[in-house]
N, C-alpha and C positions, 0 to 999 in steps of 0.2 A: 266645766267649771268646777274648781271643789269648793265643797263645802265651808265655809269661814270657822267652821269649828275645827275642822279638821286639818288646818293648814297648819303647818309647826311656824312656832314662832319664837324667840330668842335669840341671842349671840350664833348660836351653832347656826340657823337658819339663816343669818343673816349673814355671815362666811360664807358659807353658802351659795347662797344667791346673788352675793354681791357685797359689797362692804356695807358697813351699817354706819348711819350720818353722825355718830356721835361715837366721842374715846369710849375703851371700855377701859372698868374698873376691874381688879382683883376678881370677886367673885364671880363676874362674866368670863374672865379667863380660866376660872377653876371650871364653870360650867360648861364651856368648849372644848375642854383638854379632859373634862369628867374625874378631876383630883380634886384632892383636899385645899383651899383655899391655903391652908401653910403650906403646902408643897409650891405654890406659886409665890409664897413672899421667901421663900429657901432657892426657888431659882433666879429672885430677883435678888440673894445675896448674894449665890455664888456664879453670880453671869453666866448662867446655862440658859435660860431661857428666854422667850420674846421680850427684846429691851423695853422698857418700862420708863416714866417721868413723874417727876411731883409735879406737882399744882399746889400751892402750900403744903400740908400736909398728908394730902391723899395722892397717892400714885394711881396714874393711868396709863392708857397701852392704848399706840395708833393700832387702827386694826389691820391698815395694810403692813405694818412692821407684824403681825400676829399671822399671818396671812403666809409673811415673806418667810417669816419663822417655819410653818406649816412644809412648805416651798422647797427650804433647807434640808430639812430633816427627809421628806420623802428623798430627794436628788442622792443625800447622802444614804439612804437606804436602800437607795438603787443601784449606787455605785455598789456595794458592800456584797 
């Protein structure tokens, strides 16, 4: 068993292991991709990255679309 201290915990860990129960925001996607939180609102202007939704005013990201993103990119890196 590990240690509870020692278990990683966040977005990344949560891809991971499995999806996490709730959307992620902007800076949960900057912290799984390890960029600048403007480089994730520059992918959501010019539709290169995991598609994204408002909710009034705050944009979120299902994580199996962040997932499927992930998904993409290797397949396509694999072909390449």
């Amino acid at each position: 068993m590990t240690h509870p201290l020692l278990q990683e915990t966040g977005p990344r860990a949560a891809l991971r292991s499995g999806l996490p129960d709730r959307y992620l925001n902007p800076d949960d996607v900057a912290e799984i991709f390890d960029v600048p939180v403007e480089t994730v609102y520059q992918w959501r202007k010019k539709r290169t990255g995991p598609p994204g939704f408002r909710i009034g005013k705050h944009v979120r990201y299902d994580p199996a679309d962040v997932r499927a993103y992930v998904d993409q990119l290797k397949a396509e890196d694999a072909a390449a």
